[in-house]
PQR file with spaces between the fields and no chain letter, atoms N, CA, C, O and H, PARSE charges and radii, in Angstrom:
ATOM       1  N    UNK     1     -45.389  170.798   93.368 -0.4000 1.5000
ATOM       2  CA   UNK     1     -44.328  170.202   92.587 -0.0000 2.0000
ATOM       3  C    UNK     1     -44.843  169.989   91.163  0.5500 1.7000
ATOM       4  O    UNK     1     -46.012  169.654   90.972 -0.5500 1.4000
ATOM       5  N    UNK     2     -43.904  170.198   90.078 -0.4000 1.5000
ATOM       6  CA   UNK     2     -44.158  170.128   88.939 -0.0000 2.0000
ATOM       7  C    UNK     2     -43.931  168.815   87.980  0.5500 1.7000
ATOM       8  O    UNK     2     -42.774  168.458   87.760 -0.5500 1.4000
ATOM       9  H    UNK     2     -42.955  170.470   90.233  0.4000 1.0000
ATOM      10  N    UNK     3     -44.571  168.398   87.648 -0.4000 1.5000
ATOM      11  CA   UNK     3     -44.601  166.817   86.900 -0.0000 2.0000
ATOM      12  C    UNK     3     -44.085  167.500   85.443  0.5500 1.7000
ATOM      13  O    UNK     3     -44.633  168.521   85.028 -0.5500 1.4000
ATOM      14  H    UNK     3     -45.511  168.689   87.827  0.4000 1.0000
ATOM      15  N    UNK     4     -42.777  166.728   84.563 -0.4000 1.5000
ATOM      16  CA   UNK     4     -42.205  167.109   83.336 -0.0000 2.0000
ATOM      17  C    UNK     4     -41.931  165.534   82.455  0.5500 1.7000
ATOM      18  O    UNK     4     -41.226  164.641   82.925 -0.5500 1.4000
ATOM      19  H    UNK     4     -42.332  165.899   84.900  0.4000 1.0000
ATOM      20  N    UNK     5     -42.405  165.472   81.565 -0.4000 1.5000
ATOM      21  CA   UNK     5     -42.533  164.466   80.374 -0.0000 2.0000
ATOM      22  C    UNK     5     -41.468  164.763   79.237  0.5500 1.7000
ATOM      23  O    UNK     5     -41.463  165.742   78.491 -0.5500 1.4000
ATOM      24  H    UNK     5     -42.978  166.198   81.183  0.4000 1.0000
ATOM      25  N    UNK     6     -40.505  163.641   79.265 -0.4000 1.5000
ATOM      26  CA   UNK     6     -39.581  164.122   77.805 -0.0000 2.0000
ATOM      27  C    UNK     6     -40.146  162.706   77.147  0.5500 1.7000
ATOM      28  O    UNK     6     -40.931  161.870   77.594 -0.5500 1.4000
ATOM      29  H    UNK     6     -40.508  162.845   79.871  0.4000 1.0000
ATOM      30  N    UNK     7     -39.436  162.788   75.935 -0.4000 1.5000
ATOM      31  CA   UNK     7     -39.718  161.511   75.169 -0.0000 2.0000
ATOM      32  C    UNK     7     -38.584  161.679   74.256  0.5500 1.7000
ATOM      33  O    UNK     7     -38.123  162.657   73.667 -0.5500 1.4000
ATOM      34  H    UNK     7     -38.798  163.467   75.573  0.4000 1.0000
ATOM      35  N    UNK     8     -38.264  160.405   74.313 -0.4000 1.5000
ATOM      36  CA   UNK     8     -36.941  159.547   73.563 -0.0000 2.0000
ATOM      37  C    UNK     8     -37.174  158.479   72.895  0.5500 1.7000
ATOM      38  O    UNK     8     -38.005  157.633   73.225 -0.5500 1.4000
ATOM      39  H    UNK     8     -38.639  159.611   74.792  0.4000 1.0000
ATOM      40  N    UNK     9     -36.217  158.418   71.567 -0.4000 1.5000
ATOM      41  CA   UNK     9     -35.975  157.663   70.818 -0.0000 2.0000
ATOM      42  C    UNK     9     -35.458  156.054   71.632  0.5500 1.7000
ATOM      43  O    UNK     9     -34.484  155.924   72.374 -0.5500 1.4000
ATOM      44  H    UNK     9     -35.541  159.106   71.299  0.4000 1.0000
ATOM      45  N    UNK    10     -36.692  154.686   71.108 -0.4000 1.5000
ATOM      46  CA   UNK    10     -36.582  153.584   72.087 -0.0000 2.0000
ATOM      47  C    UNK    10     -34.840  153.548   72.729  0.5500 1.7000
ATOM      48  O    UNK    10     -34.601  153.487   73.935 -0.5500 1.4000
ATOM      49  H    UNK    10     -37.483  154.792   70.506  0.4000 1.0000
ATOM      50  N    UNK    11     -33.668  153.604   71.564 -0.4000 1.5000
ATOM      51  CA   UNK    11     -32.779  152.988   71.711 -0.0000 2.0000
ATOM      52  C    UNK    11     -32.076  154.241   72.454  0.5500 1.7000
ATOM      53  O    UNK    11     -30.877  154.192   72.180 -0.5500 1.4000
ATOM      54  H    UNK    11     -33.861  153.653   70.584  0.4000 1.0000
ATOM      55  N    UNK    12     -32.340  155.261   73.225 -0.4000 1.5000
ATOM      56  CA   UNK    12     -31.778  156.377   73.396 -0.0000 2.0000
ATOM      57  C    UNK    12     -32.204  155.607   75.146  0.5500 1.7000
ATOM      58  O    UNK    12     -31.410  155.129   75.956 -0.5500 1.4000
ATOM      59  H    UNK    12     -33.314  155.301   73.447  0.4000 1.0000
ATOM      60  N    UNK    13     -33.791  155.745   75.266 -0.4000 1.5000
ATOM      61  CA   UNK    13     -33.926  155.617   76.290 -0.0000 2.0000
ATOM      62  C    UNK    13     -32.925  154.243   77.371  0.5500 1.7000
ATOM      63  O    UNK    13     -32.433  154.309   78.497 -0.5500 1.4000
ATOM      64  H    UNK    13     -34.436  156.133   74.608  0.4000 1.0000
ATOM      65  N    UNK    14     -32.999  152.899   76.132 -0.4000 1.5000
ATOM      66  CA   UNK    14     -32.445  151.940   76.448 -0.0000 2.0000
ATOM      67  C    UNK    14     -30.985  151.864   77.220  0.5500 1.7000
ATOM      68  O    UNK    14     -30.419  151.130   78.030 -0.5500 1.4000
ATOM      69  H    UNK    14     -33.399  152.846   75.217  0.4000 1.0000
ATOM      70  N    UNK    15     -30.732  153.037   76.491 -0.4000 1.5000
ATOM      71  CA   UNK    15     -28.835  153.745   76.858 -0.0000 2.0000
ATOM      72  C    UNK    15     -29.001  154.180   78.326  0.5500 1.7000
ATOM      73  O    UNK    15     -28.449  153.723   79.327 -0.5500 1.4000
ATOM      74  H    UNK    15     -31.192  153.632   75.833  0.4000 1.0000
ATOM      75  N    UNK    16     -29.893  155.174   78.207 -0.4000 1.5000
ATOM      76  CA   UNK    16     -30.436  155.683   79.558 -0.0000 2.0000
ATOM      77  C    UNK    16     -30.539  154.866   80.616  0.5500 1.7000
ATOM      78  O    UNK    16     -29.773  154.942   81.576 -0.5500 1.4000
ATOM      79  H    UNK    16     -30.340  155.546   77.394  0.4000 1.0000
ATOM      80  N    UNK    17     -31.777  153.769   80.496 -0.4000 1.5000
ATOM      81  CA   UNK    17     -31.833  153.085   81.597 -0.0000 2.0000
ATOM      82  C    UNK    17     -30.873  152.269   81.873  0.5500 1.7000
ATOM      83  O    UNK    17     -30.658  152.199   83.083 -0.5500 1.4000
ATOM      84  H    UNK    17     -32.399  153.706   79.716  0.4000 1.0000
ATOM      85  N    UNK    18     -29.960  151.377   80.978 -0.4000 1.5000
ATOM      86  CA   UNK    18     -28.530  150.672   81.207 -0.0000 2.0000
ATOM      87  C    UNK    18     -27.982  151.623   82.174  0.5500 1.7000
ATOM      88  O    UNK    18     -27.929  151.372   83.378 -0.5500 1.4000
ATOM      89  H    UNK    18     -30.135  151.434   79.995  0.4000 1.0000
ATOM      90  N    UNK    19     -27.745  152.256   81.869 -0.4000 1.5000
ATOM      91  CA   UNK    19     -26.574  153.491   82.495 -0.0000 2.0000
ATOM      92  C    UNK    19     -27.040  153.718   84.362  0.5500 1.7000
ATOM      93  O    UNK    19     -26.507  153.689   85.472 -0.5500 1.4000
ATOM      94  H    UNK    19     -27.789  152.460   80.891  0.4000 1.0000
ATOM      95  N    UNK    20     -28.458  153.958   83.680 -0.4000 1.5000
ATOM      96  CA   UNK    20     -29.070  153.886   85.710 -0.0000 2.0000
ATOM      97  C    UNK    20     -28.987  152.914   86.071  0.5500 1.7000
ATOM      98  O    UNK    20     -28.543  152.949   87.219 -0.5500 1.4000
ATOM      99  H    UNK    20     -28.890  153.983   82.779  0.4000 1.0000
ATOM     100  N    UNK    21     -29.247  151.549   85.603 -0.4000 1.5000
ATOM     101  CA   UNK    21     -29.075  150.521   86.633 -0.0000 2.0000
ATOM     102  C    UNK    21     -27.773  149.927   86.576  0.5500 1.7000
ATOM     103  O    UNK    21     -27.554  148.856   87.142 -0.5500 1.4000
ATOM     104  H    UNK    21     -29.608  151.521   84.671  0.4000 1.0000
ATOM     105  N    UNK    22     -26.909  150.533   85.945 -0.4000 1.5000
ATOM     106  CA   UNK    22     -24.889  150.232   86.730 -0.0000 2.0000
ATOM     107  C    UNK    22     -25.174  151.216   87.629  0.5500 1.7000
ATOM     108  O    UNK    22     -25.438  150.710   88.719 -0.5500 1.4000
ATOM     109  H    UNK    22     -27.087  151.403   85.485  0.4000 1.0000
ATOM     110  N    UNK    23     -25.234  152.429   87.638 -0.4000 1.5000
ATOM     111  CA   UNK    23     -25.003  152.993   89.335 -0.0000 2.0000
ATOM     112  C    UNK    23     -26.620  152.947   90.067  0.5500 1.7000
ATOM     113  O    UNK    23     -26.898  153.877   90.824 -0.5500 1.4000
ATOM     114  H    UNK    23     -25.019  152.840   86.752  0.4000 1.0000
ATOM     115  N    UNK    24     -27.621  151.898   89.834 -0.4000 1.5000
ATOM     116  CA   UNK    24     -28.162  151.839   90.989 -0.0000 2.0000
ATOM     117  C    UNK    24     -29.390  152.655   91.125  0.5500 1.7000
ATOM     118  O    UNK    24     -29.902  152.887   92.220 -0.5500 1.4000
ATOM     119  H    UNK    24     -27.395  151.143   89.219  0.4000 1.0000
ATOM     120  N    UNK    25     -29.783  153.019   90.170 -0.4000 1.5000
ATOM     121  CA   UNK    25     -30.710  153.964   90.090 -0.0000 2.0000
ATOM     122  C    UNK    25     -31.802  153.905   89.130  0.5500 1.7000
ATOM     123  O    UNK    25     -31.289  153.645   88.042 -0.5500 1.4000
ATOM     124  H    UNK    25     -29.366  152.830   89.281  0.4000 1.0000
ATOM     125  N    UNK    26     -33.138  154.029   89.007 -0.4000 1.5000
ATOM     126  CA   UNK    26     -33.947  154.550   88.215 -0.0000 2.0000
ATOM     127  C    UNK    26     -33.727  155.438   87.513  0.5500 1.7000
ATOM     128  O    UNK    26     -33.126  156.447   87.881 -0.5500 1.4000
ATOM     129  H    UNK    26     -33.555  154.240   89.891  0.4000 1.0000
ATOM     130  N    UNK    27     -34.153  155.253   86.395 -0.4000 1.5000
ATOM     131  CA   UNK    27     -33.806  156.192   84.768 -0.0000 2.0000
ATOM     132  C    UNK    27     -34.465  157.428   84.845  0.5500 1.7000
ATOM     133  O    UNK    27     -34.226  158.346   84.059 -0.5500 1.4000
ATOM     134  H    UNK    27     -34.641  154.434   86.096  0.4000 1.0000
ATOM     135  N    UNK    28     -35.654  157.525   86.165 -0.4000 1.5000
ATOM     136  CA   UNK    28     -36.016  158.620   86.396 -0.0000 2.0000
ATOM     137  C    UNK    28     -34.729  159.249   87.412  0.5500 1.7000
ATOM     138  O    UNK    28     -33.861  160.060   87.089 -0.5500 1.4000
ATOM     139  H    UNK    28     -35.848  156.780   86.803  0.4000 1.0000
ATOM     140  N    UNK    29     -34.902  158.694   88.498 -0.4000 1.5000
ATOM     141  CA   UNK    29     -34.029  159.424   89.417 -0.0000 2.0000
ATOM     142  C    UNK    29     -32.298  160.174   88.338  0.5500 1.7000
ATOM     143  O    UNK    29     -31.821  161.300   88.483 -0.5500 1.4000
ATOM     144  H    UNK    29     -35.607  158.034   88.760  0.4000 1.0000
ATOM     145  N    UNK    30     -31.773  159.053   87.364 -0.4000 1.5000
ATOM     146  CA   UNK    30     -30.646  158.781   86.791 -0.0000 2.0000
ATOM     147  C    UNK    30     -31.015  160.542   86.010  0.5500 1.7000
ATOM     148  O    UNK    30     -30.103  161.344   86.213 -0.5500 1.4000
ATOM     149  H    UNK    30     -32.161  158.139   87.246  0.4000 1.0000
ATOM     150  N    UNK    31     -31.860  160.926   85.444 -0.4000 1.5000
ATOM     151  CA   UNK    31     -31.831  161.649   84.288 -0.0000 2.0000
ATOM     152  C    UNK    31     -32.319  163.394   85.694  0.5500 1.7000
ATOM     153  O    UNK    31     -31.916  164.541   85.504 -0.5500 1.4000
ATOM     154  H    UNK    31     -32.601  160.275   85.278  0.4000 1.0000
ATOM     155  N    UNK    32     -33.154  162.971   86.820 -0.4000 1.5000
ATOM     156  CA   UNK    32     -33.258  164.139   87.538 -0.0000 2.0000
ATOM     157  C    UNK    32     -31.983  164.868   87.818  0.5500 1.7000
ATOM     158  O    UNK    32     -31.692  166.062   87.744 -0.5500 1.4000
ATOM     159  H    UNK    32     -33.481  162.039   86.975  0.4000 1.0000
ATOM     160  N    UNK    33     -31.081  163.445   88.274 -0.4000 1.5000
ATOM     161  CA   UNK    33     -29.605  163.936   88.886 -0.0000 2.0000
ATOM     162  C    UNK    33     -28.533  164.639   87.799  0.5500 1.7000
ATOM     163  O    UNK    33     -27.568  165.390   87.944 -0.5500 1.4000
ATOM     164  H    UNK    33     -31.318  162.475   88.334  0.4000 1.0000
ATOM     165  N    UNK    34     -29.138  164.063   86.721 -0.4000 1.5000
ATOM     166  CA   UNK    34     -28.293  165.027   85.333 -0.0000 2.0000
ATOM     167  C    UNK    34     -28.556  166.282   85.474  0.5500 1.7000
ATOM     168  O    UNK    34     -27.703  167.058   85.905 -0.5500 1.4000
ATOM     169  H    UNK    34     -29.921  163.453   86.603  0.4000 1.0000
ATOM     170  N    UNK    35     -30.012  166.740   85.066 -0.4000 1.5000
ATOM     171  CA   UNK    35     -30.560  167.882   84.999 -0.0000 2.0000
ATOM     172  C    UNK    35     -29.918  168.899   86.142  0.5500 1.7000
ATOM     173  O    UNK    35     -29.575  170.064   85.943 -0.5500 1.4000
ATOM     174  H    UNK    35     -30.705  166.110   84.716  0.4000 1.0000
ATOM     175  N    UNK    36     -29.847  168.209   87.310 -0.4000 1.5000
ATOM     176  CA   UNK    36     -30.042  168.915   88.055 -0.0000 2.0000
ATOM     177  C    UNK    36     -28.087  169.701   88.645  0.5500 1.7000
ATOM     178  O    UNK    36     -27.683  170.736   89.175 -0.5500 1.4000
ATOM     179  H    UNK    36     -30.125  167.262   87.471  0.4000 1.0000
ATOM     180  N    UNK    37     -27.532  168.546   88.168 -0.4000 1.5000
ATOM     181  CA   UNK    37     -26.375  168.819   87.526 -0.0000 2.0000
ATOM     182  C    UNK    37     -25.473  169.625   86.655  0.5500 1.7000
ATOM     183  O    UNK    37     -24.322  169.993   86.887 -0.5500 1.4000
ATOM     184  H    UNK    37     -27.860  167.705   87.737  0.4000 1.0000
ATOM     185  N    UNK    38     -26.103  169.797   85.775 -0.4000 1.5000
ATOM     186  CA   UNK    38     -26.229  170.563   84.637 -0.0000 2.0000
ATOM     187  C    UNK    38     -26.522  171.988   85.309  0.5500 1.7000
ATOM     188  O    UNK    38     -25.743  172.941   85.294 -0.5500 1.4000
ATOM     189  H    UNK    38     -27.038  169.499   85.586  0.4000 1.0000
ATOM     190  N    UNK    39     -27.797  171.958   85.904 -0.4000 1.5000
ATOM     191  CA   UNK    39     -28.674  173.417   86.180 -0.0000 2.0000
ATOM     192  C    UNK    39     -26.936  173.939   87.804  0.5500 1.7000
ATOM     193  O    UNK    39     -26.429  175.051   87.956 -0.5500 1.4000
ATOM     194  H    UNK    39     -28.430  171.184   85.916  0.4000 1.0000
ATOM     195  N    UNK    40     -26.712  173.090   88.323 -0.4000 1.5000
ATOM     196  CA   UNK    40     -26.077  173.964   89.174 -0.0000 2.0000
ATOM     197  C    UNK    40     -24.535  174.078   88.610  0.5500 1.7000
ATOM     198  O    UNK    40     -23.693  174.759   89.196 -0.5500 1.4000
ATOM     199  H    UNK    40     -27.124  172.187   88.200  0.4000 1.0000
ATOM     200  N    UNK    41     -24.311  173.481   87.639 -0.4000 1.5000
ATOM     201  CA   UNK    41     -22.711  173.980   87.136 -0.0000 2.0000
ATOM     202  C    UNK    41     -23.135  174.874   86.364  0.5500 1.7000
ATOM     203  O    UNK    41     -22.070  175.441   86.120 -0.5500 1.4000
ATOM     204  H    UNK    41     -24.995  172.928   87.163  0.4000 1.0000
ATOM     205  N    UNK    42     -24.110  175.573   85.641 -0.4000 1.5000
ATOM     206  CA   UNK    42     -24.830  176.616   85.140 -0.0000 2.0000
ATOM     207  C    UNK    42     -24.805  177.873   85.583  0.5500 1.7000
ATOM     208  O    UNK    42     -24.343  178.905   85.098 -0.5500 1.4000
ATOM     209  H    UNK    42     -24.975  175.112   85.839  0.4000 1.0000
ATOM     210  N    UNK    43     -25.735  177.485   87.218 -0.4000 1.5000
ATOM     211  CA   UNK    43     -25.296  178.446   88.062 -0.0000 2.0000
ATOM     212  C    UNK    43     -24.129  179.086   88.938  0.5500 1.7000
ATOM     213  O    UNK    43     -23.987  180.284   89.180 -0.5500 1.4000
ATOM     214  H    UNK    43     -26.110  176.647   87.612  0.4000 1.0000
ATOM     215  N    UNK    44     -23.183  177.844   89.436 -0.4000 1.5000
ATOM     216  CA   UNK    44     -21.992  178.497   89.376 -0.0000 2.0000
ATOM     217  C    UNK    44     -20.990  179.095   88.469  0.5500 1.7000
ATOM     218  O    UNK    44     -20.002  179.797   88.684 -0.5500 1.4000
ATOM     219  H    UNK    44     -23.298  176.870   89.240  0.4000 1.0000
ATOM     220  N    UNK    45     -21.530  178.613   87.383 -0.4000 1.5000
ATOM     221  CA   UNK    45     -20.797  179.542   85.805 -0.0000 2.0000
ATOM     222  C    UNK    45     -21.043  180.789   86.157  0.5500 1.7000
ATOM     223  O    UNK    45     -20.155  181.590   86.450 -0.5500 1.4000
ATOM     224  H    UNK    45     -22.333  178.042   87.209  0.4000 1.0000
ATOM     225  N    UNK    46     -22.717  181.137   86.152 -0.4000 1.5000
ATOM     226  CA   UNK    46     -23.257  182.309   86.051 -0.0000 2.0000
ATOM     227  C    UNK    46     -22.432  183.350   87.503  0.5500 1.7000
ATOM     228  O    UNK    46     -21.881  184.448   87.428 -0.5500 1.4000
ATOM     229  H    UNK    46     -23.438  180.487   85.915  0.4000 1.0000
ATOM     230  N    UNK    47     -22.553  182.855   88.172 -0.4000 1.5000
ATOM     231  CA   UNK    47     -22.240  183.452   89.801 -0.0000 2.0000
ATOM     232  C    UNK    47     -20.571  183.989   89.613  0.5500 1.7000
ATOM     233  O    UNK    47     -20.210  185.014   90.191 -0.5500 1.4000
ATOM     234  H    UNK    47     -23.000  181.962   88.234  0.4000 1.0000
ATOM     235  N    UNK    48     -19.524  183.119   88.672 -0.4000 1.5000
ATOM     236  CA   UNK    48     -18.394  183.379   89.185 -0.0000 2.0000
ATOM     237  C    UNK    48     -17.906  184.198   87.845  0.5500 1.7000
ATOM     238  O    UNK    48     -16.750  184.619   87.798 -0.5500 1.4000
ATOM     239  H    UNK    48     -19.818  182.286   88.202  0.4000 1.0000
ATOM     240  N    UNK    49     -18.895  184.427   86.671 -0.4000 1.5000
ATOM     241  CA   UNK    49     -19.196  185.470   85.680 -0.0000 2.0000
ATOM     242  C    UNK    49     -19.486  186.541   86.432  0.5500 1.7000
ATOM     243  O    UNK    49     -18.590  187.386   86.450 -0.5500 1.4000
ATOM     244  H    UNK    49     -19.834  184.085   86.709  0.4000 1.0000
ATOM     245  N    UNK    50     -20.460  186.785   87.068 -0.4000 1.5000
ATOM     246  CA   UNK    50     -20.461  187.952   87.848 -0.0000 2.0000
ATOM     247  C    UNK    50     -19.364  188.418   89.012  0.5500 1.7000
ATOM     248  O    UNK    50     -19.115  189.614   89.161 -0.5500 1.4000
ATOM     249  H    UNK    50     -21.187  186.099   87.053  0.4000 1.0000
ATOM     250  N    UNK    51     -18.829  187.562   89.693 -0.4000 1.5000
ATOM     251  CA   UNK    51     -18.231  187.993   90.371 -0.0000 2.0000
ATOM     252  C    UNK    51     -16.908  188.336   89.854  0.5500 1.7000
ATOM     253  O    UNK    51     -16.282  189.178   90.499 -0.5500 1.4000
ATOM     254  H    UNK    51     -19.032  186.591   89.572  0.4000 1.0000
ATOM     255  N    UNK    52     -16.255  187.736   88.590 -0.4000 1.5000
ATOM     256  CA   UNK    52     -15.282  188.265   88.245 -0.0000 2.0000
ATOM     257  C    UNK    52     -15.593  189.605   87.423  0.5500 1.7000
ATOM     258  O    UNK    52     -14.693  190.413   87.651 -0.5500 1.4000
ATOM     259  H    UNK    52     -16.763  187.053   88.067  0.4000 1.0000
ATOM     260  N    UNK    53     -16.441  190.059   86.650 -0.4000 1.5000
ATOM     261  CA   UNK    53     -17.463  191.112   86.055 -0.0000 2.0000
ATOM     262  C    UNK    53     -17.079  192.424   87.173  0.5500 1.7000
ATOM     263  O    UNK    53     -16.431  193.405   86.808 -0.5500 1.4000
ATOM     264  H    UNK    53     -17.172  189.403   86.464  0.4000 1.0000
ATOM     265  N    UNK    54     -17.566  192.255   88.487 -0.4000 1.5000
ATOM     266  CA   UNK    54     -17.450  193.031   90.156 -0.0000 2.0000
ATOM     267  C    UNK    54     -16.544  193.651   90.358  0.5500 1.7000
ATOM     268  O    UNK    54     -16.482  194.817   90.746 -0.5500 1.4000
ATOM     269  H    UNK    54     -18.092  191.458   88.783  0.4000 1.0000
ATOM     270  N    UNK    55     -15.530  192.746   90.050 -0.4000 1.5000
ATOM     271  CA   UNK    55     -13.734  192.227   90.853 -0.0000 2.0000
ATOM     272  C    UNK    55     -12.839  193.172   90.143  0.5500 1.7000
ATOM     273  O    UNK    55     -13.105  193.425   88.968 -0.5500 1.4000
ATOM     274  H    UNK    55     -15.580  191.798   89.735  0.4000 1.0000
ATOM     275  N    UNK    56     -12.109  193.566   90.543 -0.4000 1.5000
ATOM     276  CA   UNK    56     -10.977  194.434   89.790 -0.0000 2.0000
ATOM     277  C    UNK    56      -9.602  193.778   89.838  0.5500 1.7000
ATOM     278  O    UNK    56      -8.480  194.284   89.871 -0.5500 1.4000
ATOM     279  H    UNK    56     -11.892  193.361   91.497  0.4000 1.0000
ATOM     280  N    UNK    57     -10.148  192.055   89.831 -0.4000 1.5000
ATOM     281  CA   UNK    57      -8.949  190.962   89.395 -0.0000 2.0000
ATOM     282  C    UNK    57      -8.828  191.042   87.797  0.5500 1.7000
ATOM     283  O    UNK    57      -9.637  190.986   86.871 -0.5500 1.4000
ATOM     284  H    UNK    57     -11.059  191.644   89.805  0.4000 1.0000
ATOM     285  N    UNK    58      -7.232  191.221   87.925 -0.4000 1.5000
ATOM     286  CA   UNK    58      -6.904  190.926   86.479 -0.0000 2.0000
ATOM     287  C    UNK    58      -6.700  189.571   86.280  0.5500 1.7000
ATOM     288  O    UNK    58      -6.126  188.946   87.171 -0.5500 1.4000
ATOM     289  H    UNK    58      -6.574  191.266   88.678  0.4000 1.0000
ATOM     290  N    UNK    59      -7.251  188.704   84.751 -0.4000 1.5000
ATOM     291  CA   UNK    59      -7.174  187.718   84.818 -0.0000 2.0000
ATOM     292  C    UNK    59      -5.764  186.984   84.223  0.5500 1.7000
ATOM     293  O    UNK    59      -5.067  187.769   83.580 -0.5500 1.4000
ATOM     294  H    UNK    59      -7.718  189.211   84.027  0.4000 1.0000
ATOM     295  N    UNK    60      -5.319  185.826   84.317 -0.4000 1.5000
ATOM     296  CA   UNK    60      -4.248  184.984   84.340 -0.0000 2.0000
ATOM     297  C    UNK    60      -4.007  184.129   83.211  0.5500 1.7000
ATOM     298  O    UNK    60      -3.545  183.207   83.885 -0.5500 1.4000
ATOM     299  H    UNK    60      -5.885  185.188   84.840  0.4000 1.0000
ATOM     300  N    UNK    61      -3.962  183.797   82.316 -0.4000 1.5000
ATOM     301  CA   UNK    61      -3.657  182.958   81.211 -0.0000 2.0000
ATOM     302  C    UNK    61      -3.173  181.625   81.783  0.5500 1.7000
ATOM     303  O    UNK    61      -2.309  181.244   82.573 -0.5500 1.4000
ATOM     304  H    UNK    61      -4.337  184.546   81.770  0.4000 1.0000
ATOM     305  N    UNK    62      -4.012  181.160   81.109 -0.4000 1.5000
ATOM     306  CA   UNK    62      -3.006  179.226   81.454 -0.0000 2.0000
ATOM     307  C    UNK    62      -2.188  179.039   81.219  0.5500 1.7000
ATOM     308  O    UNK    62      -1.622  178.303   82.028 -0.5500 1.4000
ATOM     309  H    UNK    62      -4.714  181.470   80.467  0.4000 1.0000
ATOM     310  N    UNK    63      -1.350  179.460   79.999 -0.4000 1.5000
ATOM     311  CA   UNK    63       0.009  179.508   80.128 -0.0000 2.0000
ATOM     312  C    UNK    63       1.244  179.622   81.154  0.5500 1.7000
ATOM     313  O    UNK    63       2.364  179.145   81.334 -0.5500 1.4000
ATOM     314  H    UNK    63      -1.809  180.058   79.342  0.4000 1.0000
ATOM     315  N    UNK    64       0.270  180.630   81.761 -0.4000 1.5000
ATOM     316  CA   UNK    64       1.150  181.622   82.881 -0.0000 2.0000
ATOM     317  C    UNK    64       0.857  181.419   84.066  0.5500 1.7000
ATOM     318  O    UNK    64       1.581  181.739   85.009 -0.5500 1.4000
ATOM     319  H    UNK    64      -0.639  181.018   81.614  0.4000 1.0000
ATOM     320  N    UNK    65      -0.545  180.707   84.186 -0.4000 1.5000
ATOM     321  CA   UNK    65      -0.529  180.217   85.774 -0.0000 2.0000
ATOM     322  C    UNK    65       0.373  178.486   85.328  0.5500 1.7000
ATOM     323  O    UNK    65       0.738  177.971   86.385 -0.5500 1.4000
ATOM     324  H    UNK    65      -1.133  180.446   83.420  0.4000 1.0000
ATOM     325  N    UNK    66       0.546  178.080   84.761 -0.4000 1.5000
ATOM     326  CA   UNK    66       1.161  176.850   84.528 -0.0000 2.0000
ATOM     327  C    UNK    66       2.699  176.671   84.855  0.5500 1.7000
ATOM     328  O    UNK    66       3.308  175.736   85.376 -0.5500 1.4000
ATOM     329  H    UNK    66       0.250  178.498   83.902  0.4000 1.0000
ATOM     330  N    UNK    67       3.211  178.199   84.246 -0.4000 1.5000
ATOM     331  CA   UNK    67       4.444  178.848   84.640 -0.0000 2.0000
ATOM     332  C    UNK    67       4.590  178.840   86.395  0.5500 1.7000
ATOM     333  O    UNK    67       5.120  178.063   87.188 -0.5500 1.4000
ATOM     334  H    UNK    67       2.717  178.958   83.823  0.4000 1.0000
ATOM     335  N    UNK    68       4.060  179.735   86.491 -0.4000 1.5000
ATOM     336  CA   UNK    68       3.383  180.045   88.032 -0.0000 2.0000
ATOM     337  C    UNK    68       4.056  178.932   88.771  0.5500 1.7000
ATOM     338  O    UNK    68       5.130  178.814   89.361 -0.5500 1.4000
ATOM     339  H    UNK    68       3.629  180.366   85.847  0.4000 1.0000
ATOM     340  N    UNK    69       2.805  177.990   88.467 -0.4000 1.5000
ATOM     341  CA   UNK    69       3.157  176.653   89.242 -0.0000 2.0000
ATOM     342  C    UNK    69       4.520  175.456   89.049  0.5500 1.7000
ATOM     343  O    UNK    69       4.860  174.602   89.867 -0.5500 1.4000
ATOM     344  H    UNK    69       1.933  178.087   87.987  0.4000 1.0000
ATOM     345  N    UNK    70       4.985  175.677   87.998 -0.4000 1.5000
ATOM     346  CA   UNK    70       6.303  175.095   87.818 -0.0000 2.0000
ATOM     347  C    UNK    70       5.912  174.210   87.073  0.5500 1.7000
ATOM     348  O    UNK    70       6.394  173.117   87.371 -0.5500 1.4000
ATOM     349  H    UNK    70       4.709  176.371   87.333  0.4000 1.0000
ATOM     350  N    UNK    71       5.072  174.195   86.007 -0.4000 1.5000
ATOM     351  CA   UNK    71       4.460  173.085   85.482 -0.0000 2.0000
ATOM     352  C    UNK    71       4.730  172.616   83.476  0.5500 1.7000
ATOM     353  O    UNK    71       4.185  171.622   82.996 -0.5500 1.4000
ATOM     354  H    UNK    71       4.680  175.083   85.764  0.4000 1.0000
């Protein structure tokens, strides 16, 4: 396992740790669950880029799926 060091501005971090201890958490755990957050809406970006890339779906305008739906 890999040990990673950021460093923040005092009043940045201060934000940080407030924020973890309303939901309950360490500012470490608080900032892993970001990252790690981040890294998998990343990867499902990447995944459903490719799969529409694959696909011989034509794509839909928001306009028109809005239509679509009666909206």
């Amino acid at each position: 396992m890999t040990t990673a060091t950021m460093r923040f501005d005092d009043d940045i971090y201060s934000q940080i740790k407030e924020l973890a201890e309303f939901h309950g958490l360490t500012p470490t755990t608080f900032m892993k669950n970001a990252i790690l957050e981040q890294l998998e809406d990343e990867l499902d970006y990447q995944e459903g880029i490719k799969a529409l890339s694959e696909s011989n779906c034509k794509t839909v305008s928001r306009e028109k799926m809005m239509e679509r739906l009666g909206m």
